[in-house]
N, C-alpha and C positions, 0 to 999 in steps of 0.2 A: 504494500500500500504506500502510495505517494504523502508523507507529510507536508500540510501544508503550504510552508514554503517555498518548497517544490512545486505545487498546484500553481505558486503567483507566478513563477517563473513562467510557467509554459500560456499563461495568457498573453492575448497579444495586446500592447497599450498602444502601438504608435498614432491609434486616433486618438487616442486624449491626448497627447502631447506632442510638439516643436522641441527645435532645437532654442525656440522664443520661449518656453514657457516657466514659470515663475512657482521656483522653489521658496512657500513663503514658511517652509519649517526656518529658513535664514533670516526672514525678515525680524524685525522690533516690529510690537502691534503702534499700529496709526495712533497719534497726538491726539488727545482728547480734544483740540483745536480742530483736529479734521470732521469730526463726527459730524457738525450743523449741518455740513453741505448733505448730507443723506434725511434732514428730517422735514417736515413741513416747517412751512415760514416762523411759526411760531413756536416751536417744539412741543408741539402735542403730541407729536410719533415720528413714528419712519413714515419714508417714503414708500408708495406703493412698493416700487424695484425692491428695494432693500430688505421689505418685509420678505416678501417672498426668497430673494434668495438665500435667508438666514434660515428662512424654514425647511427650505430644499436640502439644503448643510444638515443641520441638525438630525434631519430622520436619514440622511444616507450617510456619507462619509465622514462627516463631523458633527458623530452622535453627542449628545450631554446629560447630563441630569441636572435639576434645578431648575431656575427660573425658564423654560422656556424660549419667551419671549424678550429675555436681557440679550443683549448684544456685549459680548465680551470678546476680549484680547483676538486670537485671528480672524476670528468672525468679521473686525471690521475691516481686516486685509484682504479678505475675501471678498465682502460687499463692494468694496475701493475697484479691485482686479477685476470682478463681474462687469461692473459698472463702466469703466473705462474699458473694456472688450481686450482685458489681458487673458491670455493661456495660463492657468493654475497648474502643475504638477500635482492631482491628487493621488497618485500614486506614493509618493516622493512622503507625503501629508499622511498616507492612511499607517504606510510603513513605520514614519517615526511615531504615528500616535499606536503601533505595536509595541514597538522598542519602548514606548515607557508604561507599556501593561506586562511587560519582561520584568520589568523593575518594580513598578508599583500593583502590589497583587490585588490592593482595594480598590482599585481604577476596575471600569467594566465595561467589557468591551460589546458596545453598541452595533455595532455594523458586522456583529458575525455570520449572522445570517445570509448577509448577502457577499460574504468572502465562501459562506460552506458552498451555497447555489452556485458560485464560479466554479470551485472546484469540482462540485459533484458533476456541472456543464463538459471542464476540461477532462473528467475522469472518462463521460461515457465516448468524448469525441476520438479517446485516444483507445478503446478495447477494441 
């Protein structure tokens, strides 16, 4: 049996990603200066865009627990990257948010379900 990360390997990413695309496990999260430009005029909320792509994050690759609705640390690098039509590296993203479930064994990893459905995809393609 294939562990794993073995299974990620034999996936193909080159559609999610360029040789342009934006490793932001490197970035520092955006200035709390940057946030206004994502909210309504008056900061009653997010912007439509913004909403939705923190929700999109959240239930797939950049699962959380907690507030939901809070917009925290890469979330806004994320929203920034969407917004401006940069390429994210979520591969690059999903990988280091394993690397620190290696480490931290009370972290809980969100998105297994849809790493087991790759694998179980790449298991049947390759019998």
């Amino acid at each position: 049996m294939l562990h794993l990360p073995s299974l990620l390997l034999l996936l193909n990413y080159n559609f999610l990603k360029d040789e342009h695309s934006i490793k932001m496990v490197m970035e520092n999260p955006l200035y709390n200066n940057d946030y206004p430009a994502y909210y309504e005029h008056s900061h009653h909320g997010l912007r439509h865009h913004p909403i939705v792509i923190n929700k999109i994050a959240r239930v797939t690759f950049m699962s959380k627990s907690g507030n939901k609705d809070k917009v925290r640390g890469l979330y806004w690098n994320l929203i920034s990257h969407a917004m401006h039509g940069n390429k994210v590296d979520i591969i690059v993203l999903i990988m280091d948010q394993l690397a620190d479930l290696m480490v931290n064994l009370e972290m809980n990893l969100y998105f297994a379900p849809y790493i087991i459905d790759q694998g179980k995809d790449q298991i049947q393609r390759h019998l």
